[in-house]
Phi, psi and omega in degrees: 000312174320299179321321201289314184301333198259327163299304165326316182293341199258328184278322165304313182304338154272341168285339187273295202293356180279341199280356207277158162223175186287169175287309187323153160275124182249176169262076197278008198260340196202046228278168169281162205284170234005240207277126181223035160214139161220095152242157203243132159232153179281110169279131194237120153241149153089015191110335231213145195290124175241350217175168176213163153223174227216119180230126172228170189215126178238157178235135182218092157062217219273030198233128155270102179270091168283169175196099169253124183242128195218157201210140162152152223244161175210144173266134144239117195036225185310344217239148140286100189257149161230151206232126198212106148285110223219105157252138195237083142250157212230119252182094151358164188282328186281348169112351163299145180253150194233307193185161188234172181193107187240124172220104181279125165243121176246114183061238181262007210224135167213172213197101188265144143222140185259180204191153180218149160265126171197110188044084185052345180299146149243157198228103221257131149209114151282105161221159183209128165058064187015071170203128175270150183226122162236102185244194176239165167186152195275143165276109178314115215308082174137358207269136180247170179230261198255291197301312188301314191275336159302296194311287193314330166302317179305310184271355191272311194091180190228027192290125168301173203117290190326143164209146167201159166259175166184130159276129196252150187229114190231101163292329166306306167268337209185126181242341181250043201155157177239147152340066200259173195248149178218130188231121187252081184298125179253187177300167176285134184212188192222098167261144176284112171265109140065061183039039176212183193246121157269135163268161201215146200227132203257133195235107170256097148293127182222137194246126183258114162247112173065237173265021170183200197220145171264117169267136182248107160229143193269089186234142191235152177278216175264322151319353160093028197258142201254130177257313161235162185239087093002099137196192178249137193197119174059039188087358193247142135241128180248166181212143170230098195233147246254120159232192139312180152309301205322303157344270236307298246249009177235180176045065132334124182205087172225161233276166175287110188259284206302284189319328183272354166260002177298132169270092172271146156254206184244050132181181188277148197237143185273083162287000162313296198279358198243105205284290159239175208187113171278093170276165184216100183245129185227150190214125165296330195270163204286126211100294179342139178199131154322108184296152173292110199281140173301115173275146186244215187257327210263312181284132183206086159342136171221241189293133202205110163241189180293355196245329173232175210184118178250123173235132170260170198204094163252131173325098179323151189263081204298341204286329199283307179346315196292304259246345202279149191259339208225159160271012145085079173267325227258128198085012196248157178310159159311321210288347203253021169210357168264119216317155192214206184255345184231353165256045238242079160321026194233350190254173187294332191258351156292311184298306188309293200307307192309304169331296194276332161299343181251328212061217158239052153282120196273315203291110177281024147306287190271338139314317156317323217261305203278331135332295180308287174354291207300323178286337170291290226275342186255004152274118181267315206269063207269097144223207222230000159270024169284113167291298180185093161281168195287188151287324176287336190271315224285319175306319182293283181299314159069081162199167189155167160256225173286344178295316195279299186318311187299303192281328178297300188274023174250343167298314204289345195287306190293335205266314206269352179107021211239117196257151195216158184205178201254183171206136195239129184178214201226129150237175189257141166243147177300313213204157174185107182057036184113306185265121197296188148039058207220157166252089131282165178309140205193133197243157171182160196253167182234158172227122188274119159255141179069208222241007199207130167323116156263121173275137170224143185231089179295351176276328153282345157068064165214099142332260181326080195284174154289153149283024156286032170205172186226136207250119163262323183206139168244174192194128163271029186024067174259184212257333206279342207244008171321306194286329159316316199277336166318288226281010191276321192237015174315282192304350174239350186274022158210151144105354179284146154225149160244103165242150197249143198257340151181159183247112178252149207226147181301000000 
């Protein structure tokens, strides 16, 4: 869940720092040979410096190479992750993509993929914890990247008025399609820049991802060189503004993500004992809209405005589970058994855990039941500094918080025949650092048996879950469904109430 919120956050961070230009007057439709951009900006959320990013764009005969690099910490409860984004493309003078290079580090987990263009083709390798995932994926017919989406600001002008699209092709989110950008150049206005008043031509972008948009706004100077970036994401507003090195790359202050999204409510939930569960969910901040919540086998939505949400949330009926003999495989997508970059059944010591964990149980109840087991106890090593590790990572090391528990068993789920996909959503703790009574962000996994989606949480260490948690988004963490699971919890991870409206109890 973490990865997801910080790949969105990193493609913004690059449609802004692609936009910089040099001080010199260039011709930039035909710029000169080697480095002809080098700039630095300060990343800032919630107010507080967290960070810098580092852009520079070179010409080698007809090929243009940007390398954008972005940095910046985040507190989560006790702990600091710091998180570093380092996108290479490599983009005809005309604005075409030839090839890439994405390398996400969250913490200790990092997670590279490369691309190639080859007769229209991209030619996909993902590795993490020295294992390639290789796939094809068609190029998206028009679609630019770093240098092509600059070029294209460039021939459009920044004259107010100005509306143009430009389809963005971001692999980091969406490998099977592209993005679109829709760019409105507004009026000349007067911003404080580097203690002083500047003018400025205010550029509002809103990048359509999936189940929402990302909104922007820019202001530049008349050569398109961006002095600030604005925008809001996952509860942050964030800025990026245009400094020195010297600036960008010191005195870090950076703000608290995990605590401030926990959800209290006003009273205690038995989750042993609690059969069903009514909610009434509501987000305060301004914009902000309930995402449309999923039915699941547990979850069954009801009366839904842009602002509020009524959900029942009922306990699964184990005795019929047990009794179920096959897992109903046959008509469900491909995507939900097939190996991926954070599920990657291919590799031997997920197929080996999985082997010792079931043994030779055929029935996929008690195979699932025995998967979970396996996953509470072998993650030993339970925090929160971890971003999103792989499944591959997660067998070796065996730590993590609910993300790394949710992708093992749903890899070890897959490796056994089992088709499983993740559920991104709020579950409830007694307690959590000090604080009674809360809802967190919380990741946990499904197994389709029968004829129906089961949830299991290894993390919470439950077969049996409780309706102590609200389902936001499910995903078979195919590449496609990245931008989707951000944007599931954009508009709630800050700013929700939960009220729970009645409890039926055993």
């Amino acid at each position: 869940m973490f990865r997801r919120s910080c790949a969105a956050w990193g493609l913004w961070c690059l449609c802004a720092a692609a936009a910089t230009a040099g001080d010199a007057p260039i011709n930039y439709l035909d710029p000169p040979q080697g480095t002809f951009s080098d700039e630095w900006m300060i990343v800032e959320l919630s107010g507080q410096k967290a960070g810098y990013a580092h852009t520079t764009m070179s010409r080698e005969v007809g090929e243009i190479t940007t390398r954008s690099l972005t940095y910046f910490k985040l507190g989560r409860a006790k702990d600091t992750i710091e998180v570093t984004l380092l996108r290479t493309t490599h983009e005809s003078l005309e604005g075409l993509p030839r090839s890439f290079e994405n390398i996400q580090k969250m913490g200790t987990t990092e997670l590279a993929t490369r691309g190639r263009v080859e007769n229209g083709d991209v030619i996909l390798v993902s590795t993490q914890f020295g294992f390639d995932t290789k796939r094809t994926q068609e190029l998206p017919e028009n679609a630019k990247m770093a240098w092509g989406t600059f070029r294209a600001s460039i021939e459009q002008g920044f004259a107010p008025g100005t509306t143009y699209e430009i389809d963005v092709y971001e692999p980091s989110m969406r490998t099977d399609g592209a993005l679109k950008a829709k760019v409105v150049v507004g009026d000349r206005v007067k911003i404080n820049h580097d203690t002083k008043a500047r003018d400025a031509i205010r550029v509002t972008t809103t990048l359509q991802m999936g189940q929402g948009a990302i909104d922007s706004v820019s202001y530049v100077d008349d050569a398109g060189q961006v002095m600030r970036a604005e925008t809001s994401f996952a509860g942050f507003n964030m800025a990026m503004i245009a400094t020195s090195k010297a600036h960008a790359i010191n005195d870090f202050n950076p703000p608290e993500f995990f605590m401030d999204t926990l959800v209290k409510i006003d009273r205690k939930i038995d989750r042993n004992t609690a059969m069903r569960i009514r909610y009434r969910l509501r987000v305060s901040s301004d914009g902000a809209k309930v995402p449309t919540l999923p039915t699941t086998s547990m979850q069954t939505p009801g009366e839904r405005t842009e602002r509020t949400a009524i959900v029942e949330v009922t306990r699964l009926d184990q005795k019929t589970l047990k009794s179920i003999e096959n897992v109903a495989a046959a008509g469900l997508p491909e995507e939900f058994l097939a190996s991926s970059p954070s599920l990657n059944t291919q590799d031997d010591q997920i197929v080996r855990m999985s082997r010792d964990a079931v043994g030779t149980e055929t029935r996929p109840y008690a195979m699932a039941d025995k998967l979970r087991v396996y996953v509470s106890r072998a993650i030993k090593d339970k925090n929160l500094n971890i971003g999103f590790a792989t499944a591959s990572e997660v067998c070796r090391n065996r730590e993590g918080d609910c993300t790394e528990h949710a992708v093992l068993l749903a890899a070890l789920g897959r490796s056994r025949g089992i088709p499983s996909r993740v559920v991104v959503g709020l579950a409830y703790v007694p307690s959590f650092v000090g604080v009674k009574n809360v809802f967190g962000f919380h990741m946990w996994t499904q197994f389709h048996i029968g004829d129906q989606w089961v949830d299991f949480d290894a993390a919470l260490h439950e077969s049996d879950c409780s309706p102590a948690r609200i389902a936001l988004a499910t995903s078979s963490l195919k590449d496609a469904a990245i931008g989707d699971i951000a944007f599931a919890i954009m508009d709630v991870i800050r700013g929700l109430e939960i009220e729970i409206q009645q409890i039926e109890s055993r």
